[in-house]
C-alpha positions as CSV (number, residue, x, y, z in Angstrom):
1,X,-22.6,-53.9,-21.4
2,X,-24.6,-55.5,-18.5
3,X,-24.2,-53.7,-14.8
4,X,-25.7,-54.3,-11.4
5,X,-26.5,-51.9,-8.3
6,X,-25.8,-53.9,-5.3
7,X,-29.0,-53.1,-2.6
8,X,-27.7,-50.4,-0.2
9,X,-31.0,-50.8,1.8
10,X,-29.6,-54.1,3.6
11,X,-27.5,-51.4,5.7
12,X,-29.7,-48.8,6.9
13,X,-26.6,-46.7,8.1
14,X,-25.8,-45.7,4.5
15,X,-28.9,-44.1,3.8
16,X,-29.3,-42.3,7.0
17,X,-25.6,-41.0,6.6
18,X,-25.9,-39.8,3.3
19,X,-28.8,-37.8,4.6
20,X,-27.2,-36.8,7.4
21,X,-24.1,-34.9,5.1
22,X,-26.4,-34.0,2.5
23,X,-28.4,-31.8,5.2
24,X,-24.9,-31.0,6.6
25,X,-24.0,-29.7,3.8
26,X,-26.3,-26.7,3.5
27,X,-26.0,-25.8,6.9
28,X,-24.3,-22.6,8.3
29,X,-24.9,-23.0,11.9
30,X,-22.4,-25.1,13.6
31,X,-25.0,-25.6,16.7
32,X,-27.5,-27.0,14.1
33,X,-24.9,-29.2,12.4
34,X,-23.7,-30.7,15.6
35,X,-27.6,-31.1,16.3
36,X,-28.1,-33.1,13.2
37,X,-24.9,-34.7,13.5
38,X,-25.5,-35.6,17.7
39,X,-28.7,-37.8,16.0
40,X,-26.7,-39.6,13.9
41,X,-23.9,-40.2,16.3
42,X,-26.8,-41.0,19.2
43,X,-28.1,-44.0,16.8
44,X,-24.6,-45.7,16.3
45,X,-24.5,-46.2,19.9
46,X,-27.2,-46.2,22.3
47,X,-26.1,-44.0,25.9
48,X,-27.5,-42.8,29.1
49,X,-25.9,-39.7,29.1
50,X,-24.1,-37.1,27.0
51,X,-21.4,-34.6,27.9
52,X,-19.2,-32.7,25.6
53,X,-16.6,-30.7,27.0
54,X,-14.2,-27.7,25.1
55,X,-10.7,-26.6,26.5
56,X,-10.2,-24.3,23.7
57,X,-8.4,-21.1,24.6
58,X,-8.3,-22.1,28.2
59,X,-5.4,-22.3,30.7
60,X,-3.9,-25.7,31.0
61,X,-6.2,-28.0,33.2
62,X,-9.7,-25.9,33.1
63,X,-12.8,-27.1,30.9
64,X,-16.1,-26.1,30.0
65,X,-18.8,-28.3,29.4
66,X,-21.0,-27.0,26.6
67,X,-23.2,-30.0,26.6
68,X,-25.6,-32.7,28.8
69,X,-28.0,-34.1,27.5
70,X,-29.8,-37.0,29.6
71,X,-30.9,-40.0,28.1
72,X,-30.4,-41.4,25.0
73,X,-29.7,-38.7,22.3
74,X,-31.2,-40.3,19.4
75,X,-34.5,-39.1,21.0
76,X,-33.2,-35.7,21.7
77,X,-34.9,-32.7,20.8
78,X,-35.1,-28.9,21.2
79,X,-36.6,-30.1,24.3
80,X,-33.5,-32.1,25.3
81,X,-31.3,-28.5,25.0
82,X,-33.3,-25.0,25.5
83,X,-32.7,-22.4,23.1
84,X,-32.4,-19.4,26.1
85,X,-29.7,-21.4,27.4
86,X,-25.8,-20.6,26.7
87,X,-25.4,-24.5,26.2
88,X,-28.3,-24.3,22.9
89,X,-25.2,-22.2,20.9
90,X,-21.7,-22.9,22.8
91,X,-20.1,-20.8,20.1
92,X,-21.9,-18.1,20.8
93,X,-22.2,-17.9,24.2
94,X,-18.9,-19.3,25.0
95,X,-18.3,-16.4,27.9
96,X,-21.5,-17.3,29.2
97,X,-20.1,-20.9,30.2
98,X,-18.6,-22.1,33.8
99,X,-15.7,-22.7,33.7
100,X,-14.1,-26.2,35.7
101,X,-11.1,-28.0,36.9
102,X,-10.3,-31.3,38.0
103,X,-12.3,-35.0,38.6
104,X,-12.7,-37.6,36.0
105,X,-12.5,-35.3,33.2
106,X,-9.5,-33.1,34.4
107,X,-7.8,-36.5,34.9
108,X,-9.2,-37.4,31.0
109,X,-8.1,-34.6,29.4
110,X,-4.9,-33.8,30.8
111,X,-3.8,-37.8,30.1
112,X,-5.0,-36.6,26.1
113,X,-6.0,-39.9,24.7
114,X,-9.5,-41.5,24.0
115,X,-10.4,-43.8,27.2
116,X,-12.7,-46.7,27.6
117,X,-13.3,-46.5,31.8
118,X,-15.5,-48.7,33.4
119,X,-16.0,-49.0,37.5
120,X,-17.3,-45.6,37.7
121,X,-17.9,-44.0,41.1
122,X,-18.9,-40.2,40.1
123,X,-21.3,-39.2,43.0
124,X,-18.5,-37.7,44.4
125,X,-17.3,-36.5,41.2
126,X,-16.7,-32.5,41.7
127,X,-17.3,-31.8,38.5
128,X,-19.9,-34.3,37.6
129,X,-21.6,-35.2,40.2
130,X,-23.0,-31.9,40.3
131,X,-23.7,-32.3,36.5
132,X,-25.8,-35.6,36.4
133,X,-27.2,-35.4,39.6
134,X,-29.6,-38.5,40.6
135,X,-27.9,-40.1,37.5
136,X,-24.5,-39.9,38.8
137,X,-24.5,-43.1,40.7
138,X,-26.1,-45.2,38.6
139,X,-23.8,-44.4,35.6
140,X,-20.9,-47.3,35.8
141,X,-19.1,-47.1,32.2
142,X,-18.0,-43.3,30.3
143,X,-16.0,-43.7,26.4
144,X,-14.6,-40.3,26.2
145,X,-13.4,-39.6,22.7
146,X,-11.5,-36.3,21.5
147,X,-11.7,-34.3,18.3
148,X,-8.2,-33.4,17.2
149,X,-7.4,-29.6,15.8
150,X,-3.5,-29.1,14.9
151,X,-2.7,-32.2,16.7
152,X,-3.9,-31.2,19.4
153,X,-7.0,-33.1,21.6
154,X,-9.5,-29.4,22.4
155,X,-12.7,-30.9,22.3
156,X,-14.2,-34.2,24.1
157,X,-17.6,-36.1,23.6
158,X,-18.3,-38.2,27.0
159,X,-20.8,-41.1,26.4
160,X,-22.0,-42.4,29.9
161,X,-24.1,-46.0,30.4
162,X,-25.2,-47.7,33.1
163,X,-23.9,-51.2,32.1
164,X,-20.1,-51.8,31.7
165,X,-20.5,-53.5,28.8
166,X,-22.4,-51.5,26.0
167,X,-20.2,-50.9,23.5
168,X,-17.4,-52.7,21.6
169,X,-13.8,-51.4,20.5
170,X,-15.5,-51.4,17.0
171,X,-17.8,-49.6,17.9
172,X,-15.7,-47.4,20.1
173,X,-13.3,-46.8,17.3
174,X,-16.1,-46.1,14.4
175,X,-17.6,-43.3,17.3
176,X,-14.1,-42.1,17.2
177,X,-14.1,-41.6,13.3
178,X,-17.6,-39.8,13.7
179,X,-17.1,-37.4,16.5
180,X,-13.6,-36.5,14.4
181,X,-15.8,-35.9,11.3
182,X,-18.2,-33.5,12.8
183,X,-15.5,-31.7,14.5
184,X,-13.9,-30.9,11.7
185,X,-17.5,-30.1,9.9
186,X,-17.8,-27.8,12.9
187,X,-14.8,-26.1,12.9
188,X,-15.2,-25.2,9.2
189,X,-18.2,-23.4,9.5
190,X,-17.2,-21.6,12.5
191,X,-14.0,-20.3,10.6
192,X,-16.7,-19.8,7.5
193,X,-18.9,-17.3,9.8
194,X,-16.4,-15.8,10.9
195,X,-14.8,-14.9,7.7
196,X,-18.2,-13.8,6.1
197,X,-18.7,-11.9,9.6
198,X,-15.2,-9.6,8.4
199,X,-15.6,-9.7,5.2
200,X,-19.1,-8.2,5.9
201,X,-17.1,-5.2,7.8
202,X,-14.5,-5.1,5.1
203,X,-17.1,-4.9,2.2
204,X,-19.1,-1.4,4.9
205,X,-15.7,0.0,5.4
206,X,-15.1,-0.6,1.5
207,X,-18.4,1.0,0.8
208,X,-17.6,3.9,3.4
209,X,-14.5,4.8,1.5
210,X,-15.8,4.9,-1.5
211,X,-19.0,7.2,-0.6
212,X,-16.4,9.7,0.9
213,X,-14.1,9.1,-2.3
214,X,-17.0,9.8,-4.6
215,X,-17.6,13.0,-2.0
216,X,-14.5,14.6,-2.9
217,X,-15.1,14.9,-6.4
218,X,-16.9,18.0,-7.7
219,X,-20.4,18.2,-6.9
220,X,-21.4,20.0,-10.7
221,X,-19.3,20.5,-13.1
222,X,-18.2,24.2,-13.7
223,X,-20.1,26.8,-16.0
224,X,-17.0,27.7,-18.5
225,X,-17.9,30.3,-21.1
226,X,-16.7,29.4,-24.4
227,X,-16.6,25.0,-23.3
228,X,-18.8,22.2,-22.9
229,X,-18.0,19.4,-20.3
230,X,-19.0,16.1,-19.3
231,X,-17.4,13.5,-17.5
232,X,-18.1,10.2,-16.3
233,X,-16.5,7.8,-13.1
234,X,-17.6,4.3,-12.7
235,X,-15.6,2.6,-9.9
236,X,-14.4,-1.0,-9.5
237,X,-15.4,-3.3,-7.6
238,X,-12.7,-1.8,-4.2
239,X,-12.4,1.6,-3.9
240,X,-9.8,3.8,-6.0
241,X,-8.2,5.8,-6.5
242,X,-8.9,7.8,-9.7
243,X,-9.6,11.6,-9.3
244,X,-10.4,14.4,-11.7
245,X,-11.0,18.3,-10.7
246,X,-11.8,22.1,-12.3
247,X,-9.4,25.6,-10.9
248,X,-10.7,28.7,-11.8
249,X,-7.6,30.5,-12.6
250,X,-9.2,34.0,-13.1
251,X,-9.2,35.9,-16.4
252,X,-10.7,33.5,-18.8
253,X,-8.3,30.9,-17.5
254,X,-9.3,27.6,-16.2
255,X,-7.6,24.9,-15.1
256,X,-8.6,20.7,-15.6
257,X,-6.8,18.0,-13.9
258,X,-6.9,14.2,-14.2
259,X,-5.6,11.5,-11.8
260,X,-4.9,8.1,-11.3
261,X,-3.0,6.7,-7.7
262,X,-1.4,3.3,-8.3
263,X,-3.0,0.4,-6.6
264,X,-7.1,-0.1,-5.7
265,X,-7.7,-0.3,-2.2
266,X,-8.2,2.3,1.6
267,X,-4.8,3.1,0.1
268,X,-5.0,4.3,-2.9
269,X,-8.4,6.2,-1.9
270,X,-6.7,7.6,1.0
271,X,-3.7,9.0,-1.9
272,X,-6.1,10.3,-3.7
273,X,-7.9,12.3,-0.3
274,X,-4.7,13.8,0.2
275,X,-3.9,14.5,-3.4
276,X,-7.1,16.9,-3.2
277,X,-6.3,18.3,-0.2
278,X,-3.2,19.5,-1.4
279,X,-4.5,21.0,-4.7
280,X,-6.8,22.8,-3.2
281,X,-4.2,24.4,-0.2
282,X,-1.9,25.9,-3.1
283,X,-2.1,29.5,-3.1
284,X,1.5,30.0,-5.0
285,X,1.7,32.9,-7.1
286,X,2.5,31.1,-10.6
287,X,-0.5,30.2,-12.3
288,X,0.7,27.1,-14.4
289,X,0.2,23.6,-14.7
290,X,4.5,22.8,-13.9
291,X,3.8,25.0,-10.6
292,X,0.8,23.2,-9.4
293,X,1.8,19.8,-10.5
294,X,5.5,20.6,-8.6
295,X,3.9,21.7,-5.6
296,X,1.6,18.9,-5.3
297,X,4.8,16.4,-5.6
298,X,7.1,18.2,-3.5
299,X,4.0,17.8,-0.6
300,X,3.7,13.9,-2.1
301,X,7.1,12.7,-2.0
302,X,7.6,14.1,1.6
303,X,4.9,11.6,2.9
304,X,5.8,8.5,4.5
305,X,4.0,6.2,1.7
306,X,6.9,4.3,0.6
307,X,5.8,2.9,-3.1
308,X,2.8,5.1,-3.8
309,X,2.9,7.6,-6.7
310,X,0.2,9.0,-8.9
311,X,0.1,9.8,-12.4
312,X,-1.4,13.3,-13.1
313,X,-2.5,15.3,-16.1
314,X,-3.2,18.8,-15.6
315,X,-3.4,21.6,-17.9
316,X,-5.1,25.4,-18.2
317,X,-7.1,26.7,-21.1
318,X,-7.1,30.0,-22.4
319,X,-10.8,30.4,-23.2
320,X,-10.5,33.8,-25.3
321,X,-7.3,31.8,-27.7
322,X,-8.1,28.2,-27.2
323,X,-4.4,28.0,-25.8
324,X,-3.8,24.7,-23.7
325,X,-1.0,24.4,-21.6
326,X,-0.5,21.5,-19.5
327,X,2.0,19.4,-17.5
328,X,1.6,14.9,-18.1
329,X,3.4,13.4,-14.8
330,X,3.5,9.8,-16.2
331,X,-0.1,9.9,-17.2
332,X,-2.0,8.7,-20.1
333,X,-1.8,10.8,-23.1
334,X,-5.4,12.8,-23.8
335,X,-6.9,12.3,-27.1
336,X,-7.7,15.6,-29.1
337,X,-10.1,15.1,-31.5
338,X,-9.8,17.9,-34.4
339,X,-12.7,19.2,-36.4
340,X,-11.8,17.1,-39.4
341,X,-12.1,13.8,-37.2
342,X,-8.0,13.7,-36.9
343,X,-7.1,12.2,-33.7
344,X,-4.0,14.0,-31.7
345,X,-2.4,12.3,-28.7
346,X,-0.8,15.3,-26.2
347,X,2.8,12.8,-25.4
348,X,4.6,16.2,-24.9
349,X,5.6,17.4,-21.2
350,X,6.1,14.1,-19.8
351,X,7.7,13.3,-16.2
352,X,7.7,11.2,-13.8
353,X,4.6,10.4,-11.8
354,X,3.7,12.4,-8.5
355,X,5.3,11.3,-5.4
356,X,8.5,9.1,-6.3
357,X,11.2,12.0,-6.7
358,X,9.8,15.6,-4.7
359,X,13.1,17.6,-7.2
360,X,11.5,16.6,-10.2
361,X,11.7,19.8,-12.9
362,X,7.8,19.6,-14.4
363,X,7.9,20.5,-18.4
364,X,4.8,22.3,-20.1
365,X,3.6,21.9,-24.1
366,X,1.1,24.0,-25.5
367,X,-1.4,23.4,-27.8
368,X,-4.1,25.5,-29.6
369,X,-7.4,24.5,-29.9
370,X,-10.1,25.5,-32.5
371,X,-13.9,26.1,-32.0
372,X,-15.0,22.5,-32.5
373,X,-12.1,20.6,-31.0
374,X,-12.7,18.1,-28.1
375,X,-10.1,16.7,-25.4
376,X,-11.0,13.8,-24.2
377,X,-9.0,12.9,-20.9
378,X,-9.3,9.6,-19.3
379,X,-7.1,6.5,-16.7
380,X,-5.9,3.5,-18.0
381,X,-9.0,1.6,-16.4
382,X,-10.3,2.5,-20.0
383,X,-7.8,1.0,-22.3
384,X,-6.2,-1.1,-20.0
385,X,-10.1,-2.9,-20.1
386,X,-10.0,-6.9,-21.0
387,X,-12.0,-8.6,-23.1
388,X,-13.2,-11.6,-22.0
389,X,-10.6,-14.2,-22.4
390,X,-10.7,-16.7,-25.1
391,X,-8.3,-19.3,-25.4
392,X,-5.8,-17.5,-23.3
393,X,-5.8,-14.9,-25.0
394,X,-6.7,-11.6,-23.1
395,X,-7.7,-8.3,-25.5
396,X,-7.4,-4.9,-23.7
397,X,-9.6,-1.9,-25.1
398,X,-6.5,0.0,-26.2
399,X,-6.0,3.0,-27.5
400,X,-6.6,2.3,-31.1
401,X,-10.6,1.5,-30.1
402,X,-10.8,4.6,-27.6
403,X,-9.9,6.8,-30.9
404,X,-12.4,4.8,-32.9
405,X,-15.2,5.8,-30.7
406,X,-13.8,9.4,-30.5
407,X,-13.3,10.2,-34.2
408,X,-17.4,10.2,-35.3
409,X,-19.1,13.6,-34.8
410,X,-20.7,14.0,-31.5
411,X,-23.2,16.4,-30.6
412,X,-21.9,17.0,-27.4
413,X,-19.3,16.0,-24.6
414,X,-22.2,13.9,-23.2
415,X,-22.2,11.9,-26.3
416,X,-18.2,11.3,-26.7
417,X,-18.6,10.1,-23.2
418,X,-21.9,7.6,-24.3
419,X,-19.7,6.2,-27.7
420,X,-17.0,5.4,-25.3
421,X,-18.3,3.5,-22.8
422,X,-20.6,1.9,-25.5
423,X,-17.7,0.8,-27.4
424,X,-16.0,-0.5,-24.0
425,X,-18.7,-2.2,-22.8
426,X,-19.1,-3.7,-26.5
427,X,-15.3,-5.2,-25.9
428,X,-16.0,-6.3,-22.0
429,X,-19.6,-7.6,-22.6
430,X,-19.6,-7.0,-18.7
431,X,-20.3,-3.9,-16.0
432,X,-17.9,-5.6,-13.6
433,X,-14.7,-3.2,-13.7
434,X,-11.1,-4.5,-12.7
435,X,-10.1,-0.7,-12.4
436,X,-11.6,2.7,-11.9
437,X,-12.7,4.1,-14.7
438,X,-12.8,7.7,-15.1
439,X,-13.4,10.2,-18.5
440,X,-13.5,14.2,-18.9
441,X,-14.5,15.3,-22.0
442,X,-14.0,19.0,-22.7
443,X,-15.5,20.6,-26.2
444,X,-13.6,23.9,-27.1
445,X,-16.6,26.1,-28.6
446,X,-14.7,29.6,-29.3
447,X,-14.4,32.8,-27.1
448,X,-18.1,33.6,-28.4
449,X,-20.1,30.9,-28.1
């Protein structure tokens, strides 16, 4: 097969534009783009004088100009527009601007349309007289061409010459399509700063609340005769709400608690602040896992988050018998892992989760552990972890994995924590997280240890 390129080069203008949207392209500043743009537009027709004018956001009838430039633009340069000027960045500096009424371009804008006017007479132009100056009179021909946003006609390039015959409707229309182009270039990369500008503050305030949420978790983990902890929280890519805590409940008694508040987010982090605050304000009488959990709902459900609930587990350990009692409110079911490697999943005692129904009656299981037993507590952003997807397919860590990396001997609580998130990230093959994902690990050594 036979082919032929046809010789672009005949038409310089194809060469200069592609350079002219290839350097467009990388560009972030819209004064700079409508800099490189302005020499492209300033070589497709030759002018004496320059003028663009904005009405955007003003009352009906008013204008600012944001440029003049004298001469003819295809020579212009920093020079031509100083940079300690409000005119060098319009966007910026918009305040900064005069703002005007009336003469030839009050009578242009408010008639909306792209004009060809000839016959000029603007030395006693109010408005642009003052604006060219000297070059006012001399000036006998203006095309005044919009840019269009929502329909609307907001911004206007003025093209002034001294003869009255400079440029044809071709011409005129083909300026039309340009300015139109680069006004919409423009606008993009305004609205693109703009959203990087808040999604710079959203990504700080994300970044606040998630200092403060790591804050609120213990700052060691407590000395408890008789048990070895270790825990680990790795947080997505938002803030969370996942939360996990230690109670001394006073004769050998301690209490553990794991959370997780629905949703990712301010929110959920926010849940999850008052969720601690409210745990660590009960001073009820009954020592138990049912009390706490119902006191903690009861203060939950009467807050004014409509749809938020958290799922809880909480439970107390008898250090001199091993005895665990504890409470699941819609949580995960901990793994125990026995001596003998036999895996145990704690589904007794399950309720609703915290916050949707403040009469809920809280149940309590018990179950004894032996000197060698470990309870491994952990959210859902553990086995509700995806693998990376493959044909559609999408393969969550599941439970059936979390036990496999629980069942070997471990040395300590340090290292159930190490085969788990090995075996996760082993599934994931990444260290980006889609959830919060939080472990406590608690090894039962005996009342002498």
């Amino acid at each position: 097969m036979t082919h032929r390129y046809v010789d672009l080069t005949e038409n310089p203008d194809i060469g200069e534009l592609a350079d002219v949207l290839r350097r467009a392209s990388t560009m972030s500043d819209p004064a700079e783009l409508s800099f490189s743009f302005g020499r492209w537009l300033s070589r497709r027709f030759v002018r004496d004088y320059f003028v663009s004018v904005s009405k955007r956001g003003l009352p009906e009838g008013q204008f600012k100009i944001t440029r003049a430039i004298k001469g003819n633009p295809a020579e212009f340069n920093q020079r031509t527009q100083p940079r300690d000027t409000p005119r060098s960045n319009p966007w910026r500096d918009w305040e900064d601007l005069p703002t005007h009424s009336g003469g030839l371009i009050g009578e242009i804008i408010a008639k909306g349309e792209p004009a060809l006017v000839t016959d000029l007479d603007l030395a006693s132009d109010p408005v642009l007289g003052p604006e060219l100056r000297g070059d006012a009179p001399r000036m006998r021909s203006m095309a005044a061409m919009p840019t269009f946003d929502k329909g609307e006609p907001i911004n206007w390039a003025l093209s002034f010459s001294a003869s009255t015959d400079w440029i044809t409707l071709d011409r005129f229309a083909a300026g039309l399509l340009d300015i139109n182009m680069m006004g919409s270039a423009t606008r993009n990369l305004v609205a693109l700063r703009q959203v990087d500008a808040l999604n710079s503050r959203l990504r700080h305030q994300l970044e606040q609340v998630a200092s403060l949420q790591r804050a609120l978790l213990p700052e060691r983990l407590p000395t408890i005769p008789g048990v070895k902890l270790a825990t680990s929280y790795l947080t997505s890519a938002e803030a969370g709400g996942d939360y996990y805590d230690f109670f001394d409940f006073g004769k050998g008694r301690w209490g553990m608690l794991i959370a997780d508040v629905a949703g990712h987010g301010a929110a959920a982090a926010t849940v999850m602040a008052m969720l601690r605050a409210i745990l660590h304000a009960y001073e009820g009488e009954e020592r138990s896992p049912a009390a706490v959990m119902r006191f903690c709902n009861s203060k939950l459900a009467a807050s004014p988050l409509v749809g938020s609930f958290t799922t809880a587990f909480c439970a107390m350990l008898d250090t001199q018998t091993g005895e665990l009692t504890y409470a699941r409110c819609g949580h995960n079911p901990p793994r125990l892992r026995r001596t003998d490697g036999a895996i145990q999943a704690l589904e007794c005692a399950g309720t609703l989760p915290l916050g949707i129904d403040g009469s809920v009656e809280f149940e309590e299981a018990t179950v004894t552990l032996q000197p060698g037993d470990t309870l491994v507590l952990y959210t859902d952003g553990i086995t509700e972890a995806f693998a990376p997807s493959e044909e559609g397919s999408r393969d969550m860590f599941g439970v059936a994995r979390l036990d496999d990396a629980i069942r070997p001997p471990a040395e300590s609580p340090w290292s159930v924590v190490d085969a788990i998130l090995g075996s996760l990230y082993a599934h994931t093959r990444t260290m980006v997280r889609d959830d919060d994902q939080t472990l406590v690990v608690a090894r039962y050594d005996g009342p002498d240890a």
